[in-house]
VOBA-1610 file (N, C-alpha, C; in pm, whole numbers, padded with zeros to 5 digits, always signed):
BEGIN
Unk+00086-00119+00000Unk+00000+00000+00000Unk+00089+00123+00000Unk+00041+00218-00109Unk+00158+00360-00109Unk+00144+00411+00017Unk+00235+00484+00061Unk+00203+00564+00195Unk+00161+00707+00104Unk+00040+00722+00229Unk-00094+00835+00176Unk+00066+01015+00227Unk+00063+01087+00116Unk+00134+01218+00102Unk+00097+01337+00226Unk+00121+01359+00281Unk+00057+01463+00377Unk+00043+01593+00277Unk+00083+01592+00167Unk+00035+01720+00099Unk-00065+01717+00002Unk-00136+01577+00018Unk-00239+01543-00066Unk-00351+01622-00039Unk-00439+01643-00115Unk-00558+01731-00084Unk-00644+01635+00004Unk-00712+01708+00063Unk-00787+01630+00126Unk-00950+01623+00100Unk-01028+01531+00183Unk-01193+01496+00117Unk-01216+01701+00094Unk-01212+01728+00149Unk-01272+01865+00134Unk-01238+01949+00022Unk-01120+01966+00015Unk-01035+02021-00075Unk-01080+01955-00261Unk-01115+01836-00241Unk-01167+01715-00316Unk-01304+01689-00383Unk-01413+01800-00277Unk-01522+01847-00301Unk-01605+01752-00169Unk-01556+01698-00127Unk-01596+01604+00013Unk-01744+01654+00113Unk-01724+01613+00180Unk-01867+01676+00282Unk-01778+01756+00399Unk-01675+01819+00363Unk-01615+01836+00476Unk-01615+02022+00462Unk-01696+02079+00371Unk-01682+02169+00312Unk-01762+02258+00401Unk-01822+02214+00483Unk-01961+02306+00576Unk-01873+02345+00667Unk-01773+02305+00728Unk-01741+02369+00861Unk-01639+02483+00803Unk-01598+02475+00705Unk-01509+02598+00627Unk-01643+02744+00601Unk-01787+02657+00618Unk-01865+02848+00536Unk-01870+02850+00708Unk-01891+02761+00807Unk-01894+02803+00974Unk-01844+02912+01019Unk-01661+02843+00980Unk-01555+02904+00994Unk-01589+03097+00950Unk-01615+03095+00818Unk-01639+03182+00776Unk-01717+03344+00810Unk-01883+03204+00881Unk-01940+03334+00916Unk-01899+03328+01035Unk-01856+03335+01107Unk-01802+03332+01240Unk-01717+03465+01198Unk-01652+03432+01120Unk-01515+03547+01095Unk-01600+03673+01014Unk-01686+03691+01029Unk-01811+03800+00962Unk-01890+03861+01072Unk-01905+03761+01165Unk-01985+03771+01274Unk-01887+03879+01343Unk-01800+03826+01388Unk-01679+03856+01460Unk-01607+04030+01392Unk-01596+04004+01257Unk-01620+04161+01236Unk-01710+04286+01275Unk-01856+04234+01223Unk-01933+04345+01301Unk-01950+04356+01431Unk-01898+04266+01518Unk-01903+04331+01645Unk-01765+04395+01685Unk-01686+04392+01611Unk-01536+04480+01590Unk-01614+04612+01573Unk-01709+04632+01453Unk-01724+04756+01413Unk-01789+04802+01472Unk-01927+04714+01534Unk-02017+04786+01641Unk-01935+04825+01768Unk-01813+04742+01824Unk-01757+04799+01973Unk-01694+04954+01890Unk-01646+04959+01776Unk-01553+05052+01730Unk-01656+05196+01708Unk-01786+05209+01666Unk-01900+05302+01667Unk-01903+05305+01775Unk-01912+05225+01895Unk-01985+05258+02058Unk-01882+05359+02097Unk-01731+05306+02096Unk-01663+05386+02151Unk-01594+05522+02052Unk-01659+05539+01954Unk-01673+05642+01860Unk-01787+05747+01953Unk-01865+05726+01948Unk-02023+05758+01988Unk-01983+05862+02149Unk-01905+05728+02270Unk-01868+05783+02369Unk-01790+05902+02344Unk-01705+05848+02247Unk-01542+06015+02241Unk-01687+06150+02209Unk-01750+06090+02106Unk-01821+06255+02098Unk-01914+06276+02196Unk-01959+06225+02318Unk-02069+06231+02387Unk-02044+06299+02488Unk-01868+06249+02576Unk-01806+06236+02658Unk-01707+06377+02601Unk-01686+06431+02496Unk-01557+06490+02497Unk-01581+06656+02400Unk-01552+06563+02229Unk-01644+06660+02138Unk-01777+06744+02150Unk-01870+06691+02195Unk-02020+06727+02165Unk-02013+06788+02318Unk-01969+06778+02458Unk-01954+06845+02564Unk-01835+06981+02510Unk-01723+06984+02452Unk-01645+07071+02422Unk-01763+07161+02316Unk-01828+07147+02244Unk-01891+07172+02110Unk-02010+07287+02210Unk-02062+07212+02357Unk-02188+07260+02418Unk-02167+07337+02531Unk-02004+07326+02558Unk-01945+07433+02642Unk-01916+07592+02606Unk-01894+07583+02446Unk-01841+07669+02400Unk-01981+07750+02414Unk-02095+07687+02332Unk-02240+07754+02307Unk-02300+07828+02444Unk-02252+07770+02586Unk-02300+07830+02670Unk-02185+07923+02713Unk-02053+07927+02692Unk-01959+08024+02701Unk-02039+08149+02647Unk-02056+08157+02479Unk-02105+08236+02396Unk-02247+08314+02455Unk-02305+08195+02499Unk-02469+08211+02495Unk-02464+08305+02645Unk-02402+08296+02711Unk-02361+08411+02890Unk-02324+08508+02837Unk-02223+08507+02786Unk-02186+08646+02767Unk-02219+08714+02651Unk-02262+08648+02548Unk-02424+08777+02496Unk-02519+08831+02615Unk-02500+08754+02712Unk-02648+08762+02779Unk-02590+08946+02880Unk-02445+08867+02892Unk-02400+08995+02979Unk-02346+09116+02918Unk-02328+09089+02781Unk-02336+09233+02691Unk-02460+09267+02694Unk-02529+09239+02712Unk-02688+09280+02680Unk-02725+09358+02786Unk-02713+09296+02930Unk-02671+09365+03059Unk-02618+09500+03065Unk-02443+09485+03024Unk-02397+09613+03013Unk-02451+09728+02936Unk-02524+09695+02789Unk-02552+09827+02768Unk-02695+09840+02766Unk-02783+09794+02855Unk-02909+09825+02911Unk-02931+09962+02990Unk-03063+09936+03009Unk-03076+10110+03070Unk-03019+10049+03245Unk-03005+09951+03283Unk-02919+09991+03448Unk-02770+10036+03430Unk-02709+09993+03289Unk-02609+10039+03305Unk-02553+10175+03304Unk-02650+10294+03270Unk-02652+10431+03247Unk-02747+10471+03411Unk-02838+10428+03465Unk-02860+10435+03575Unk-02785+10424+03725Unk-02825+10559+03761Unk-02745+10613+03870Unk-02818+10535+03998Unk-02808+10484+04093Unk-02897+10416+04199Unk-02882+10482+04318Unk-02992+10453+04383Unk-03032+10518+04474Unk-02893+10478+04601Unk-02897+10530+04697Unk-02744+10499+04813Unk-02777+10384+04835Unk-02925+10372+04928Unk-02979+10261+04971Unk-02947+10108+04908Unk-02933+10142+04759Unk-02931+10020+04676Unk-02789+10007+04636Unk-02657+10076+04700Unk-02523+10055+04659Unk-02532+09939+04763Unk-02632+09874+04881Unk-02576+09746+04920Unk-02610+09650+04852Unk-02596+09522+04850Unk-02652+09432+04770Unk-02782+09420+04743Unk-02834+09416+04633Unk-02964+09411+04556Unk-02986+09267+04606Unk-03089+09214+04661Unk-03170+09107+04672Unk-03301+09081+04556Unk-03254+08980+04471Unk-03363+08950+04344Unk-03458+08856+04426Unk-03573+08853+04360Unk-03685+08738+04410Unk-03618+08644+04353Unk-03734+08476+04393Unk-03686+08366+04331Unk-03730+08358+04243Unk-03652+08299+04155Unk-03685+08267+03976Unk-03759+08198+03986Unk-03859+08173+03856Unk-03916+08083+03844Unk-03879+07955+03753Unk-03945+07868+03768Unk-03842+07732+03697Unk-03827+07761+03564Unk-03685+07712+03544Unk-03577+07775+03393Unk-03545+07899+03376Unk-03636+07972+03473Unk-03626+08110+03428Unk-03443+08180+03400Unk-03408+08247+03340Unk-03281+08261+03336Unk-03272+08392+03463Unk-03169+08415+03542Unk-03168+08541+03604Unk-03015+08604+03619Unk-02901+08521+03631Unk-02785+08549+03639Unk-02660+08443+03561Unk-02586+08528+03555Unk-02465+08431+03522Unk-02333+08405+03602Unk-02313+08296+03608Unk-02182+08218+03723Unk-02003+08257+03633Unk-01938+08370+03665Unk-01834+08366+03612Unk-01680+08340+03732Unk-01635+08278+03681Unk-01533+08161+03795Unk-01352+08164+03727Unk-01247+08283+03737Unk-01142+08285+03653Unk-01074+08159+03670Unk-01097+08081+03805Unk-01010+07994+03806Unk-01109+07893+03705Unk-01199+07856+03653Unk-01227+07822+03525Unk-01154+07834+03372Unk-01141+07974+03346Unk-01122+07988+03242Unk-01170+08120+03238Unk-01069+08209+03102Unk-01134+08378+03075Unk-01262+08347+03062Unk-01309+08257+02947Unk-01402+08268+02847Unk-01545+08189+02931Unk-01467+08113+03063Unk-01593+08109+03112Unk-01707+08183+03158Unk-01817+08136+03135Unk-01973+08203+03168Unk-02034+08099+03171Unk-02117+08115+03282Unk-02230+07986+03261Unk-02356+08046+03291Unk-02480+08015+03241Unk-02604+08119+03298Unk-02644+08030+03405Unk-02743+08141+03481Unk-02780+08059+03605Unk-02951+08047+03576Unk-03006+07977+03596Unk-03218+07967+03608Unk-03256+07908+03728Unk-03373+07907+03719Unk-03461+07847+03858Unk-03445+07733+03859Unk-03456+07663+03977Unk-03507+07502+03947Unk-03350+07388+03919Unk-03360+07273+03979Unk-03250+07218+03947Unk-03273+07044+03854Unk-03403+07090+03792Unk-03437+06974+03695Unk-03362+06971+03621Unk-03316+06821+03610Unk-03180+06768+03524Unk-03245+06772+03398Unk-03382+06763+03336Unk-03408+06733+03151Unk-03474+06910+03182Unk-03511+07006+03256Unk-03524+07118+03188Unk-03437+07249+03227Unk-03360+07208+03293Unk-03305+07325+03378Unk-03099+07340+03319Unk-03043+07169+03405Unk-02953+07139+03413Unk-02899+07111+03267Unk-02992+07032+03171Unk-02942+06997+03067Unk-02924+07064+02993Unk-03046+07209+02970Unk-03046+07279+02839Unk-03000+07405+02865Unk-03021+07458+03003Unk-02924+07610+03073Unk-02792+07621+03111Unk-02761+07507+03193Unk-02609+07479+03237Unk-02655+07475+03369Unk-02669+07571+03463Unk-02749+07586+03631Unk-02846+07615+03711Unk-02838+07585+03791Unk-02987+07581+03840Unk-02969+07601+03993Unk-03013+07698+04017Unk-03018+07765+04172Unk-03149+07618+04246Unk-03093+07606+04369Unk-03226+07526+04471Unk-03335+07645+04454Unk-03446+07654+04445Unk-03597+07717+04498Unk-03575+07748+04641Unk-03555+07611+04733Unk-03594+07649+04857Unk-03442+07728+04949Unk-03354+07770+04890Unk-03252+07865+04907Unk-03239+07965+04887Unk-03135+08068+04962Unk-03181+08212+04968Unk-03094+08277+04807Unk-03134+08403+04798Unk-03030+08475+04650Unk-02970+08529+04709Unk-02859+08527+04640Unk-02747+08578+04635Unk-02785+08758+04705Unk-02646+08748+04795Unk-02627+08907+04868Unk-02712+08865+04940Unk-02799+08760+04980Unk-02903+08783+05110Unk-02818+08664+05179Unk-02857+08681+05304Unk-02810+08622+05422Unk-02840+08439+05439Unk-02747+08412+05397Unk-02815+08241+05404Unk-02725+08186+05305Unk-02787+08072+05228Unk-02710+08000+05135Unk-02775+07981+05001Unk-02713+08054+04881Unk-02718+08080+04757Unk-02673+07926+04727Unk-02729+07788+04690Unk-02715+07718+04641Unk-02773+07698+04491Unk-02651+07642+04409Unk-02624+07607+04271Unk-02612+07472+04243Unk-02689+07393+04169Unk-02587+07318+04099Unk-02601+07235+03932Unk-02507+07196+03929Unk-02463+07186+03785Unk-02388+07074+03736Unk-02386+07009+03597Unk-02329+06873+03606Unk-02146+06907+03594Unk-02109+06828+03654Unk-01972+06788+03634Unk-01906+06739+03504Unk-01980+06664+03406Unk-01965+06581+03310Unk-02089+06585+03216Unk-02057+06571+03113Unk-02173+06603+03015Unk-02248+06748+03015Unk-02334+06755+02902Unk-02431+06838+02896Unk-02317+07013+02942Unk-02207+07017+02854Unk-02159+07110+02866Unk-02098+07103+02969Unk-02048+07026+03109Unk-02006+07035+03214Unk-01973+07149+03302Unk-02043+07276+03267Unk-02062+07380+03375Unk-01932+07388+03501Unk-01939+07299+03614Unk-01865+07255+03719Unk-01780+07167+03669Unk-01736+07119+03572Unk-01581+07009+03527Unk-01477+07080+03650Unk-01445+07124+03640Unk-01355+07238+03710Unk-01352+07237+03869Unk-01475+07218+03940Unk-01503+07225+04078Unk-01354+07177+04170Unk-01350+07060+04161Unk-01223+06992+04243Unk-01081+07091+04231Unk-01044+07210+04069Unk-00956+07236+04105Unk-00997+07405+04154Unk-01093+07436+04238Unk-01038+07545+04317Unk-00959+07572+04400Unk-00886+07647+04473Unk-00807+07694+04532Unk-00918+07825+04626Unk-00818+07780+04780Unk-00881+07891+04870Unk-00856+08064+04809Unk-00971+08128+04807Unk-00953+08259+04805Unk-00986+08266+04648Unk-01017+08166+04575Unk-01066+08213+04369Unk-01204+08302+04449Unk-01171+08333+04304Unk-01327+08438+04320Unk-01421+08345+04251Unk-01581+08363+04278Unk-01672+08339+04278Unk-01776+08424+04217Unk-01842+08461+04093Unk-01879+08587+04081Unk-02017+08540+04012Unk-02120+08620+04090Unk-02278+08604+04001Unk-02306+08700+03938Unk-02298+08738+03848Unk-02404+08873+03784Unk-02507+08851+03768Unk-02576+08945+03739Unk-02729+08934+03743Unk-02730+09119+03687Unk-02870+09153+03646Unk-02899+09286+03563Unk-02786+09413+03633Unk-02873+09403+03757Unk-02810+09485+03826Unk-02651+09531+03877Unk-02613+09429+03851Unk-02450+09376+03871Unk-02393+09323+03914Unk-02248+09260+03993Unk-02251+09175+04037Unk-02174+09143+04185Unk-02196+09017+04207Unk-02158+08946+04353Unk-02024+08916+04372Unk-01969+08885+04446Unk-01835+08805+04437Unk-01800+08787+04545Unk-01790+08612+04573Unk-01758+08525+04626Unk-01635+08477+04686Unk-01585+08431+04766Unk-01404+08382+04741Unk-01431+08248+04803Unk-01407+08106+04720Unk-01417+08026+04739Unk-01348+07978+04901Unk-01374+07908+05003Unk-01327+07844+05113Unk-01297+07714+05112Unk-01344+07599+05056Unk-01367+07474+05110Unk-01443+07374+05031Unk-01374+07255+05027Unk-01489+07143+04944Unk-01534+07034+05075Unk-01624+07007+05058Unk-01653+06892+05127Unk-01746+06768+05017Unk-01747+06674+05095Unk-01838+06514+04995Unk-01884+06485+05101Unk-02024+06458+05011Unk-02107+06424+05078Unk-02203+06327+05042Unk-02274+06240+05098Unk-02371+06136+05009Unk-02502+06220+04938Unk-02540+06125+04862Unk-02651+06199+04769Unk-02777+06266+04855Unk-02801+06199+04970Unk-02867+06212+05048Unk-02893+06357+05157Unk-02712+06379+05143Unk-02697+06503+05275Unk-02729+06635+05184Unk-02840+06647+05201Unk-02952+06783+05140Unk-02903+06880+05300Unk-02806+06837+05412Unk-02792+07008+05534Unk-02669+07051+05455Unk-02630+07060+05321Unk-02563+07112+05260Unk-02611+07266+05202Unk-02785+07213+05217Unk-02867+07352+05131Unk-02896+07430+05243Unk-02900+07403+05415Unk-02913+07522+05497Unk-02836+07588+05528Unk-02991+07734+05517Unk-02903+07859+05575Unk-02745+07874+05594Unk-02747+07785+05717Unk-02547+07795+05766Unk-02570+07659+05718Unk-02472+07590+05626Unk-02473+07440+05579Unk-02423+07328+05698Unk-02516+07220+05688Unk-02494+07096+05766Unk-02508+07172+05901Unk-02586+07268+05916Unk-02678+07296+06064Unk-02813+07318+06091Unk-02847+07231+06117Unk-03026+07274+06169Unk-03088+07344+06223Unk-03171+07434+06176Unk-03218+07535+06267Unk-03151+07640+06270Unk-03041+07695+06219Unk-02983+07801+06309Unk-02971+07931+06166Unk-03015+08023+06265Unk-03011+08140+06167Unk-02911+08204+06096Unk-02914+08243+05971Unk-02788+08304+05916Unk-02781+08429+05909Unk-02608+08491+05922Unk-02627+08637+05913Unk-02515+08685+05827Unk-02425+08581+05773Unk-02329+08559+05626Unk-02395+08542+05525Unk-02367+08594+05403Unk-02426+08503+05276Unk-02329+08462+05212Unk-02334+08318+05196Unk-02264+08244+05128Unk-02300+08175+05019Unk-02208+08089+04917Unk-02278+08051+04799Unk-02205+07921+04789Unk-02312+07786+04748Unk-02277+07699+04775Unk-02306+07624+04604Unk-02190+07567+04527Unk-02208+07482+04425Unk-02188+07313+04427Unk-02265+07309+04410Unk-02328+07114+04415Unk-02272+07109+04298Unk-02216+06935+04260Unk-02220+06845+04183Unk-02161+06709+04211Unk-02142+06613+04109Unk-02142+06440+04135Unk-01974+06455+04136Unk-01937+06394+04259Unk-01826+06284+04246Unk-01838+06153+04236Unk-01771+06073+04267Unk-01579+06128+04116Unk-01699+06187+03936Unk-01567+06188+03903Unk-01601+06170+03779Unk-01683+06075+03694Unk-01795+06116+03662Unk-01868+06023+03541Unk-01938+05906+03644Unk-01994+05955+03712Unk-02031+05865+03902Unk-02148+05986+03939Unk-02226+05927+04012Unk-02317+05952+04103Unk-02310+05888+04242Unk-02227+05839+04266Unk-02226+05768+04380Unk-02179+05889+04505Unk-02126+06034+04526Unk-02149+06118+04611Unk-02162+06247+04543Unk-02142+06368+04646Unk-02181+06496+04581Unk-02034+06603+04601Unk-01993+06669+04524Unk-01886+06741+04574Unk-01938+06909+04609Unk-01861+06900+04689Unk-01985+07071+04736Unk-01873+07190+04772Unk-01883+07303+04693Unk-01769+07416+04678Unk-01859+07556+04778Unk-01818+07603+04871Unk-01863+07670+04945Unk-01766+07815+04924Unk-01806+07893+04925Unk-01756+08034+04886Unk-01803+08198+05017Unk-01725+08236+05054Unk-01825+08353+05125Unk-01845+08450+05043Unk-01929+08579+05112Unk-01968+08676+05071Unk-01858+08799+05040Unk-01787+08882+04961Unk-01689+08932+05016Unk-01746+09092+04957Unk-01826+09133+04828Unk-01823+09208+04790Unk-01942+09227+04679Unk-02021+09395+04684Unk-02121+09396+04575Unk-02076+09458+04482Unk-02065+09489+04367Unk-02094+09553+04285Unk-02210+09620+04162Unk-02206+09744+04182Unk-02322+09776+04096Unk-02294+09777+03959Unk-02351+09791+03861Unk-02341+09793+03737Unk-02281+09909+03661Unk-02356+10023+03764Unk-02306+10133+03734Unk-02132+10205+03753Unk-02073+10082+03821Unk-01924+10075+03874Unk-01853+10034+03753Unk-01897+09965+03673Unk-01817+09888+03599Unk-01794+09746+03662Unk-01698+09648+03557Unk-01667+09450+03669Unk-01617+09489+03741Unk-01607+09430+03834Unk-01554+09426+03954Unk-01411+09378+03934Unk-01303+09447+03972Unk-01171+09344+03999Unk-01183+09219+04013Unk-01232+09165+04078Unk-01228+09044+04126Unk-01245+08961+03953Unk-01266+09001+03868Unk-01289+08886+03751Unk-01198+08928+03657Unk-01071+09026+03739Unk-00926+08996+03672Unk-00800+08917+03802Unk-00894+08887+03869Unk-00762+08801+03940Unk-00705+08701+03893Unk-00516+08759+03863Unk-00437+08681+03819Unk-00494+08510+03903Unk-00507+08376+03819Unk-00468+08242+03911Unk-00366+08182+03875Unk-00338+08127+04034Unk-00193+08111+04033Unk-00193+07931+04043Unk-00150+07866+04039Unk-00190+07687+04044Unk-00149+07674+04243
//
């Protein structure tokens, strides 16, 4: 008997029945592509969700504030002389939900930052499509108590991305028609989703009356997580009217 060639073709090769597990083979290796291409779109999808399309929606609310605060400056308060009484801080009512009323400008952010501020801290009408959202049941700004804000960390333009790197003593600054506030950041604390004595009067105290006004900005730690809250506390340091011109405080050199 010849000895059988190991380079002989074989039943398959031959036209054999051995030919089915080669189209197997096949779609397997087809199969196995589109889920190459589908993981390769998902994490396409994330870069613009997560990076692009937040850079793309940062810029629009950069832009979209400070039209709002040119519009401000050359309004009729800005040619208006005010009464003495009203060189102390102007106390606004509370907004109503979305309503727009001020804008959050923060150097240790960025020049070009602006973020507007509205009523209400609904994440699909407030948070997503304004950038911030003051608590309702908190006091405004220049009044005695706690001016709480907050805003996402991540996505939807990320407003607060920035929070973790303040430094004691950044300025803090709200405008609003009349003109503006300014803040000097103090302190972060974390807290669970739960610890709402972040929003009183004097924060994480019950009951007790305030006679500081301070301003307090909420958002999610860590990063891209809900699992706690990071909370930027700022005091009161200074008003400005409109009729003054900005305030220094939103040319302070930052230093790292």
């Amino acid at each position: 008997m010849p000895v059988s060639s190991p380079f002989a073709p074989s039943r398959s090769a031959r036209g054999g029945r051995e030919r089915k597990p080669a189209r197997r083979i096949r779609a397997t290796g087809v199969i196995g592509e589109l889920l190459v291409t589908a993981g390769v779109l998902v994490l396409l999808f994330l870069a613009w969700q997560l990076w692009l399309n937040d850079a793309v929606l940062r810029a629009t609310q950069d832009h979209d504030a400070a039209q709002l605060s040119e519009r401000w400056q050359t309004g009729p308060l800005a040619a208006t002389e005010l009464p003495q009484e009203q060189m102390d801080p102007v106390v606004l009512g509370q907004p109503a939900d979305t309503e727009v009323f001020g804008v959050l400008r923060v150097p240790r952010f960025g020049d070009d930052y602006a973020a507007k501020l509205a009523g209400g801290v609904s994440t699909s009408r407030t948070l997503n499509t304004v950038g911030l959202g003051h608590y309702p049941d908190t006091q405004m700004p220049g009044q005695p108590g706690n001016f709480a804000v907050a805003g996402h960390r991540n996505s939807y333009g990320k407003p607060l991305n920035l929070i973790g790197e303040l430094r004691v003593g950044d300025a803090i600054v709200v405008e609003v028609p009349e003109g503006w506030y300014t803040y000097r950041f103090r302190t972060l604390e974390y807290v669970e989703p739960s610890g709402v004595g972040v929003l009183n009067p004097v924060p994480q105290a019950d009951g007790v009356e305030a006679s500081d006004s301070i301003i307090t900005l909420t958002s999610c730690n860590p990063a891209f997580s809900t699992e706690e809250r990071i909370i930027a506390y700022g005091a009161f340091e200074s008003w400005t009217p409109r009729t003054a011109g900005e305030p220094a405080s939103l040319s302070d050199p930052v230093e790292d």
